[in-house]
C-alpha positions, 0 to 999 in steps of 0.5 A: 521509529518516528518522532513528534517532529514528523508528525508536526511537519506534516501537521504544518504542511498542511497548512503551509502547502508552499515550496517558500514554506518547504524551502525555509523548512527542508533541513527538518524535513531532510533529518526528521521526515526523509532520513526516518521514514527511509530507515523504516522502509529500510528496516521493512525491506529487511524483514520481509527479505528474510521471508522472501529472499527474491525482494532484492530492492533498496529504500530509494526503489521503494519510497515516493517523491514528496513532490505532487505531480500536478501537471494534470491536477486541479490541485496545484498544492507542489506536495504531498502530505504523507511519505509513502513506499511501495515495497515490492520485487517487481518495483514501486510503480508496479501498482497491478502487482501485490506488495507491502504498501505503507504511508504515514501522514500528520496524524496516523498511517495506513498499509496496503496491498493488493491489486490497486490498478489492473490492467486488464489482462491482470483484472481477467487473470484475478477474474479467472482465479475467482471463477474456478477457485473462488474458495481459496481466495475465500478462504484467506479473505476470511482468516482471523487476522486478515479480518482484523487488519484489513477488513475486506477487499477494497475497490471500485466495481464494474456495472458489467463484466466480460461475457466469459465471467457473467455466469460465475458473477452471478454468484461471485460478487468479487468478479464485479471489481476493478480493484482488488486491494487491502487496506489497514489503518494505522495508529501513530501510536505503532509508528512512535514504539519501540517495537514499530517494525513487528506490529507493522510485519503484523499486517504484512503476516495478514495478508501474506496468504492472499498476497502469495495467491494474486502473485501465483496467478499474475506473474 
């Protein structure tokens, strides 16, 4: 669904991380890099509707500004160098809330989901799952497929937690994380094919165990 140009836009933006440079080259962004990854987005949202109907959302709900926010960054660079999209019923922001996360950049792209940012009433909630329910979450850590995809959880992890959890953490070492969240690197190879879309509902498939099991517990 992608094309070379976009991939070379981004190659180039890199390189060239100016508003003149963005500027004198908007309209191939406007036509070749924005108007495609939004009929991805758009075409995700389709499927993934047809398993969850509640996802009532359209691509601009969904995708990121390619604009950075640098008003507290070291980095001045005005833009990103990726498109990316949050897929989910309870909004793009919502980053403690599971979703179909997807980027793609000059070279390849990635999915992701999960928990990416806690709050700490949320962190306590996935704490809990794991202190009295541990095998569940284990057992969809450890279906073929999600192995395949993504690997394992991903996160950054405490030195300490909470007094409530200390017994159950020591011999779960999940319960240290502050993240919990999946990631699965993406060729541009899949983003190029004709049959983009399935591979990419591939990961989401792969996660959906362990997706509808942080949901149960946080919403």
């Amino acid at each position: 669904m992608l094309t070379d140009t976009y991939f070379d836009f981004f190659a180039e933006l890199e390189h060239n991380n100016t508003k003149v440079w963005f500027d004198a080259n908007r309209t191939t962004y406007e036509k070749y890099v924005r108007e495609p990854f939004r009929a991805l987005t758009a075409a995700l949202i389709a499927r993934i509707q047809e398993i969850e109907p509640r996802l009532q959302v359209e691509p601009r709900d969904a995708m990121f500004r390619i604009n950075r926010d640098i008003r507290f960054s070291k980095d001045k660079s005005p833009y990103k160098t990726a498109m990316g999209a949050h897929i989910s019923r309870f909004g793009r922001k919502t980053v403690g809330m599971p979703g179909f996360y997807i980027e793609v950049g000059a070279r390849a792209g990635a999915v992701a989901g999960g928990s990416y940012q806690p709050e700490r009433q949320q962190l306590d909630c996935i704490r809990d799952l794991l202190m009295h329910d541990r095998a569940k979450v284990h057992a969809a850590l450890s279906e073929p497929s999600f192995v395949k995809h993504f690997g394992s959880i991903r996160g950054d992890v405490a030195k300490t937690v909470p007094k409530e959890f200390a017994e159950a953490a020591r011999s779960e070492p999940l319960m240290y994380n502050k993240q919990f969240y999946w990631w699965g690197d993406v060729p541009r190879s899949v983003f190029t094919s004709k049959k983009c879309i399935d591979r990419l509902m591939e990961y989401y498939h792969a996660a959906l165990p362990l997706q509808m099991i942080l949901e149960e517990v946080l919403e």
